[in-house]
C-alpha positions in Angstrom: -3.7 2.6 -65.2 -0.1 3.0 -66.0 1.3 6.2 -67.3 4.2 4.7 -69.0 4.5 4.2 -72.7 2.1 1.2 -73.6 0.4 0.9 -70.1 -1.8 -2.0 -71.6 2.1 -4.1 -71.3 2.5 -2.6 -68.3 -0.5 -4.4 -66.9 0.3 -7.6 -68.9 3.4 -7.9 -66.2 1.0 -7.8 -63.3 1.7 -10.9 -60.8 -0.5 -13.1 -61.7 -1.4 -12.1 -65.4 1.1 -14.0 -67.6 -0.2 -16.8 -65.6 -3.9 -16.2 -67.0 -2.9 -15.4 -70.4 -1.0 -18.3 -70.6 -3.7 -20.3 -69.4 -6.0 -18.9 -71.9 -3.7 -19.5 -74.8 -2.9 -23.1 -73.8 -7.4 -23.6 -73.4 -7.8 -21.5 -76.7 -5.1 -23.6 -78.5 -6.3 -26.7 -77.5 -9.9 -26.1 -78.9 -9.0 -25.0 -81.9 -7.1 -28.2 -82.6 -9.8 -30.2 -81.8 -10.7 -32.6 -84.9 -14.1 -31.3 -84.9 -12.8 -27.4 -86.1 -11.5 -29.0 -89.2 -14.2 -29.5 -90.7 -17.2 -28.1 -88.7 -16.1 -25.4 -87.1 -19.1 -23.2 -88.8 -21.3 -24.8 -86.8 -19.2 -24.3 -83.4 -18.7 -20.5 -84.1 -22.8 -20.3 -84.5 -23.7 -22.4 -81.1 -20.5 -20.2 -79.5 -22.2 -17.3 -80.3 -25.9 -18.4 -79.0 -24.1 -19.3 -75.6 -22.1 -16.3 -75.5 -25.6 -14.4 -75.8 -27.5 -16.2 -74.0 -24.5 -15.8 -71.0 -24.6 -12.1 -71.2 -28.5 -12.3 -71.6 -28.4 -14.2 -67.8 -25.9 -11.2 -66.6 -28.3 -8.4 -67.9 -30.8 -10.0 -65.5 -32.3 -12.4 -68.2 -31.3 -15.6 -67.3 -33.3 -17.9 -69.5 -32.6 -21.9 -70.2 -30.4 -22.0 -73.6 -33.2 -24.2 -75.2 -35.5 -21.3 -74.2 -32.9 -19.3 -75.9 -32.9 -21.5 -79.0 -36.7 -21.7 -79.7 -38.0 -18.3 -78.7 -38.7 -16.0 -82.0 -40.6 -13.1 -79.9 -37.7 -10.8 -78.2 -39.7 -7.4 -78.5 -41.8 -7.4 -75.6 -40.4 -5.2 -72.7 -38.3 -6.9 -70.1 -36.6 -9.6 -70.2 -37.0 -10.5 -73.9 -36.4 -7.6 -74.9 -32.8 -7.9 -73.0 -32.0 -11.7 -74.7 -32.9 -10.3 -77.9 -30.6 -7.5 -77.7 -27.9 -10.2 -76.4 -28.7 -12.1 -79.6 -28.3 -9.2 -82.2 -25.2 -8.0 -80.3 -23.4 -11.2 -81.4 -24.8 -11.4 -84.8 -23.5 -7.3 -85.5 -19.9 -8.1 -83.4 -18.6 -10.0 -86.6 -19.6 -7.1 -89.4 -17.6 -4.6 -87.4 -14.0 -5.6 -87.0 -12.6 -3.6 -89.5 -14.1 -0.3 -88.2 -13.4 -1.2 -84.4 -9.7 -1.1 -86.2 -9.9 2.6 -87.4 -12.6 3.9 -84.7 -13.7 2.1 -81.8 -16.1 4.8 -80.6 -18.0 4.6 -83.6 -18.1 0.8 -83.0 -19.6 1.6 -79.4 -21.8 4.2 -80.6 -23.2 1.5 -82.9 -23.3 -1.5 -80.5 -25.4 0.5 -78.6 -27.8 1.2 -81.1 -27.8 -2.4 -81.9 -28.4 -3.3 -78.3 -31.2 -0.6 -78.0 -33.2 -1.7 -80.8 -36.9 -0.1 -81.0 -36.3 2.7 -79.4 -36.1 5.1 -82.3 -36.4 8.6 -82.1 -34.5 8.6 -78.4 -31.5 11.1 -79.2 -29.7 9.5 -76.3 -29.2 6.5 -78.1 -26.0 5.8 -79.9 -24.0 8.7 -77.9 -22.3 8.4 -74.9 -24.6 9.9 -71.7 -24.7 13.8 -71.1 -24.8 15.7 -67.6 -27.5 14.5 -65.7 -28.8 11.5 -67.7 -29.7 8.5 -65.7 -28.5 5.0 -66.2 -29.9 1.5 -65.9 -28.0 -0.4 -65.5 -29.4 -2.6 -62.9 -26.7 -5.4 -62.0 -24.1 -2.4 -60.9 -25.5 -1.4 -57.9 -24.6 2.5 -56.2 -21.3 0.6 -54.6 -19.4 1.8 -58.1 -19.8 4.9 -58.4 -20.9 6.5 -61.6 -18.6 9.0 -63.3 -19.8 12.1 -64.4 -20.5 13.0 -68.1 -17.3 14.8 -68.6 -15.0 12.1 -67.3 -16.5 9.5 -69.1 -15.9 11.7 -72.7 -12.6 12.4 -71.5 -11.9 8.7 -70.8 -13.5 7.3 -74.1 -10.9 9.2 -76.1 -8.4 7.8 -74.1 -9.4 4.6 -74.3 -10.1 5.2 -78.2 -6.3 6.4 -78.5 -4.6 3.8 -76.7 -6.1 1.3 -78.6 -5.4 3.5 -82.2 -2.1 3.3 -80.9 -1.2 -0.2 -80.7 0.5 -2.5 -78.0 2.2 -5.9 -77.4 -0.2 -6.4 -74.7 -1.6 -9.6 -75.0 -5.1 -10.1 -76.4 -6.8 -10.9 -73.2 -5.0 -7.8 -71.2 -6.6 -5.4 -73.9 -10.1 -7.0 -74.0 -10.1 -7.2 -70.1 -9.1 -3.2 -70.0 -12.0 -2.5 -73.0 -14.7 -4.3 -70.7 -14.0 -2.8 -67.8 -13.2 0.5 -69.0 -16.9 0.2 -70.2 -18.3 -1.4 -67.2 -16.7 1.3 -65.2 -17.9 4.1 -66.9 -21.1 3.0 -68.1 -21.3 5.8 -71.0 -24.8 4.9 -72.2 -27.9 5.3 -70.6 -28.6 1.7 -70.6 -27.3 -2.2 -71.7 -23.4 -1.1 -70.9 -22.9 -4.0 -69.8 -24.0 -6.2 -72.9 -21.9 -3.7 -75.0 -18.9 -4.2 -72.7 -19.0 -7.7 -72.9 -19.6 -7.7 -77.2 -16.3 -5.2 -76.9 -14.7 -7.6 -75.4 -15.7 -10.0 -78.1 -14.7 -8.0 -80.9 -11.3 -7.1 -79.2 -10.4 -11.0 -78.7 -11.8 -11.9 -82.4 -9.7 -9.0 -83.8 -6.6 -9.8 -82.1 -6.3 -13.3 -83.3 -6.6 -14.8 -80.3 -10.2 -16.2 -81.1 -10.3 -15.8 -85.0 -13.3 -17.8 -85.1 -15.1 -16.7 -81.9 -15.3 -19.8 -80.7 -14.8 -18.8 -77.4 -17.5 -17.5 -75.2 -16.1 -15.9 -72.6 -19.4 -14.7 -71.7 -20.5 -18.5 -70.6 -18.1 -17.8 -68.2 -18.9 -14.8 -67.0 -22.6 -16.3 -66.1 -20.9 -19.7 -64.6 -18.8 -17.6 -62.5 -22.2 -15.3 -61.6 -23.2 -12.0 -61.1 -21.6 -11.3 -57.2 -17.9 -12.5 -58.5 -18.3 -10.7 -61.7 -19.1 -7.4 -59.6 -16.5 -8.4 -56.9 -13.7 -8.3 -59.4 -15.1 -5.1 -61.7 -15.0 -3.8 -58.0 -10.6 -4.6 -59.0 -10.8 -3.0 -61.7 -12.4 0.2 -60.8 -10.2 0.8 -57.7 -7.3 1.3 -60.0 -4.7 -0.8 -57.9 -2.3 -3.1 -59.7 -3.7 -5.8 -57.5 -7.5 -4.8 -58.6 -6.3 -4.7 -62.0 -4.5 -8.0 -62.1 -7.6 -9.4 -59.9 -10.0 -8.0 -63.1 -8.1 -9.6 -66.0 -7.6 -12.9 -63.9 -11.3 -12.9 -64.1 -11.6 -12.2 -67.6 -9.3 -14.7 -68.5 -11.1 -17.6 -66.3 -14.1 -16.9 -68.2 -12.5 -17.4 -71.3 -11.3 -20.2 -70.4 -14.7 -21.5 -69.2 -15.8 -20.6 -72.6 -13.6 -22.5 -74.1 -14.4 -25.4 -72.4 -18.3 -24.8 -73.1 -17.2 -24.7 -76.9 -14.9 -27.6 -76.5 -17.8 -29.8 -75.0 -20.1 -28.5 -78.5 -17.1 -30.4 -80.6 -17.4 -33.7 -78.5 -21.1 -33.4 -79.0 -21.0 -32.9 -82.9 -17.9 -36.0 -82.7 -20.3 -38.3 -81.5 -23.2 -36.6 -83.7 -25.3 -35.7 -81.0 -25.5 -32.0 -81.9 
């Protein structure tokens, strides 16, 4: 990452990037003028956010149907209900925790991660970040990224927590894109990074005004996109290059704009009352 003064701008003037973010604003604009968001958008926001967790459900290697999704009531069984369920509470917590992620965004991650790890009480590595010699699983990121030690990833958390105490005129999808891969990257729990990366993300784009009303899953398309791109451009990311960084947010912002257009279908559907 950059060392100059806001290196979150710095990567905003990536080749490539303005175009993304400029696609994503023109998608994100365009949904949230849709006739339907004036007087329904309630009901957008709450399918948004079952998409969104069922999409990073199907990237944590539980890739169930969304009407499976819908009707299931059982998530505590091990496995892969246990995974969508911790998708599903992920998304219902994002919302409650805006105005803390403001003032501490490790404390939002600590608690994310508590959220996503749900029945595992009385596991002291829950809700911290990993400590020398802890395992992860973490089973979509395979050994090709490697795994930083414990004392990288605490000294990269506080960075991470400083530069966004600090403040830039980075665009929102440049920031998001650098919290989830910072997270991905880094992996600081002992398990579900990923799902806590990509509810980061959330937070960060709901926060920033971009997607006031989260109605724009951009985990719907991370899973339409699927797992071997998602890795491919993470991959970017963790190299460090301008062009891996520029390759990363590209990718985050195509999935936002997939989102959108999931989200923008939803208002058709409730147009012709058919959902």
């Amino acid at each position: 990452m950059s060392t100059s003064a806001d290196p979150l701008a710095a990567l905003a003037a990536l080749p490539g990037v303005t175009e993304s973010v400029n696609a994503v604003r023109t998608a994100v604009d365009r949904v949230y003028g849709h006739r339907v968001m004036r007087r329904r958008s309630n009901e957008v926001t709450s399918e948004a956010a079952l998409r969104g967790a069922r999409g990073s459900a199907a990237l944590a290697g539980a890739d169930w149907a969304l009407e499976e999704v819908r009707r299931r009531t059982d998530f505590g069984a091990e496995g892969e209900p246990r995974t969508v369920g911790a998708a599903l509470r992920l998304t219902a917590e994002a919302g409650q925790l805006l105005s803390i992620w403001r003032q501490s965004p490790l404390r939002v991650l600590a608690r994310l991660h508590l959220v996503a790890a749900g029945g595992a009480e009385g596991d002291e590595r829950i809700g911290r970040p990993r400590q020398s010699g802890e395992p992860v699983d973490e089973p979509l990121i395979g050994s090709d990224l490697p795994l930083p030690d414990a004392d990288e990833v605490a000294g990269r958390l506080d960075g991470l927590a400083r530069l966004l105490l600090a403040g830039s005129e980075a665009p929102a999808l440049v920031t998001a894109a650098v919290v989830h891969g910072e997270l991905l990257a880094l992996r600081p729990f002992v398990s579900r990074n990923g799902l806590v990366a990509r509810t980061a993300e959330r937070i960060v784009l709901v926060g920033s005004g971009l997607d006031p009303k989260s109605i724009c899953p951009a985990e719907v398309g991370y899973a339409e996109l699927g797992a071997a791109s998602y890795m491919a451009a993470l991959e970017g990311y963790a190299s460090g290059t301008p062009e891996g960084m520029a390759v990363w947010i590209a990718h985050c912002g195509r999935a936002v704009e997939l989102g959108v257009r999931e989200s923008t279908a939803v208002c058709e559907a409730l147009q012709r009352g058919a959902a």
